[in-house]
N, C-alpha and C positions, 0 to 999 in steps of 0.2 A: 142499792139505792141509786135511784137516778141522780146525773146530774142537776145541780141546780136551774132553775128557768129564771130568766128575766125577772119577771115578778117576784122573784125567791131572794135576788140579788140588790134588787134595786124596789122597794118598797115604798115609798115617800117621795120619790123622784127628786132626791136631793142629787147636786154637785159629787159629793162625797156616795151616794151609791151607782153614780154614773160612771164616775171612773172605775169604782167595783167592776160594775160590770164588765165596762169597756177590758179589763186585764183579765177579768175571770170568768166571763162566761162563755161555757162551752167547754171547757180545760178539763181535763182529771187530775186526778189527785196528783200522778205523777208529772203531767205539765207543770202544776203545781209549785212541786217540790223544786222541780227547776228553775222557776220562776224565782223563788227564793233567794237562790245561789246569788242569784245575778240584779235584784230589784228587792232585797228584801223589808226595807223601810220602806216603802211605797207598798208590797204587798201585805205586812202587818198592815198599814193604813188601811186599807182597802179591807182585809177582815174585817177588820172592828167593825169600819162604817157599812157595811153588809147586813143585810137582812137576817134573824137571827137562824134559818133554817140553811140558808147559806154556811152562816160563819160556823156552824156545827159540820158539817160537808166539808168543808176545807181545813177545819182545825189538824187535821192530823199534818197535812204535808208543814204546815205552820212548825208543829212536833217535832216533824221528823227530822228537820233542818232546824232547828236547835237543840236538835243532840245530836247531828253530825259535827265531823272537824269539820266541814265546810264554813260552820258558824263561830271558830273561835275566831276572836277580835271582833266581833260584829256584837258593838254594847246598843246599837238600835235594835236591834231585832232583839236583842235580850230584854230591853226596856219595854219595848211592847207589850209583852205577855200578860204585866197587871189591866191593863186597859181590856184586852181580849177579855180577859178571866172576868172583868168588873161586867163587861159589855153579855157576857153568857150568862153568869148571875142574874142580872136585870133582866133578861128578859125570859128568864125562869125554863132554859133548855141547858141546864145545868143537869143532868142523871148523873147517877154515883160515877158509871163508867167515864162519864168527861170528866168529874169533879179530880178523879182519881190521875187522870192524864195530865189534867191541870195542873194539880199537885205535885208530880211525878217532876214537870218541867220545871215548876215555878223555885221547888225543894231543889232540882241541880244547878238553876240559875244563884241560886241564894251560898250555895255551900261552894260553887265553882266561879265567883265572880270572875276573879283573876284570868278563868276561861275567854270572857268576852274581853273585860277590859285590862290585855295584858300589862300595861305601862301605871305609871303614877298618875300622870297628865288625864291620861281619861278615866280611870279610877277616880280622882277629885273632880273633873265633870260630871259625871253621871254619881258621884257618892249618897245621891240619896236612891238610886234602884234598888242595895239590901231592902232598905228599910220598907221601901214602896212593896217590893214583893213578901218580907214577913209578914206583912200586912194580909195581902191580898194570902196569901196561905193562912192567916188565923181567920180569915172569914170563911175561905171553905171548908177551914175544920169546921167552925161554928155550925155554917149552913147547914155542911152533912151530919154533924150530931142533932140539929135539932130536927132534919127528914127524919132520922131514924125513930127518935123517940115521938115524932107524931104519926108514926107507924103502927 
């Protein structure tokens, strides 16, 4: 798969797919992933607000850096993930094999909170991410049982 283009990235010419672009275009995966390390609440942002051919392109370095140790204590880039998943949904580039990665992450953000937000202090800041992410995981079970059965 090629790289994403401009137009891929930045779709409506909003604020929000300009700066996409400006951080992400031209990058691979693995710039990416680095990208992460170092900017990773701005580069969630910039997902999301991405074009949806784009933000399929890029979901994995998103992945792979929160399931590295690079990302414990990082409860933004945890918090992200419902917004991506809600933002893939909508715009119906959701296939089993994303829904599955989706899930994958969303399942060890949910079961490994303490991961991100190791203290009390940010655990009671962010204490509604479980809930925001069982959520966003009982809707991709829904979605993919009802692809399957209108298969």
């Amino acid at each position: 798969m090629c790289l994403p283009t401009l137009e891929e990235i930045n779709i409506h010419d909003s604020l929000d797919e300009r700066f996409a672009a400006q951080m992400f275009l031209g990058k691979s995966i693995a710039e990416v992933s680095a990208m992460f390390r170092t900017h990773s609440i701005q580069c969630a942002e910039a997902l999301a607000d991405m074009g949806p051919k784009a933000r399929v392109f890029y979901l994995p370095a998103y992945l792979q850096y929160l399931a590295s140790e690079d990302s414990r204590g990082d409860t933004d880039a945890a918090s992200g993930l419902t917004r991506i998943a809600h933002e893939i949904m909508e715009t119906g580039w959701d296939s089993r094999e994303i829904r599955d990665q989706l899930l994958a992450a969303l399942e060890r953000i949910h079961s490994e909170f303490a991961r991100y937000a190791p203290d009390r202090k940010t655990q009671r800041i962010y204490h509604q991410v479980p809930d925001e992410v069982r959520r966003a995981i009982r809707m991709l079970r829904l979605r993919g049982n009802s692809q399957l059965h209108s298969s």
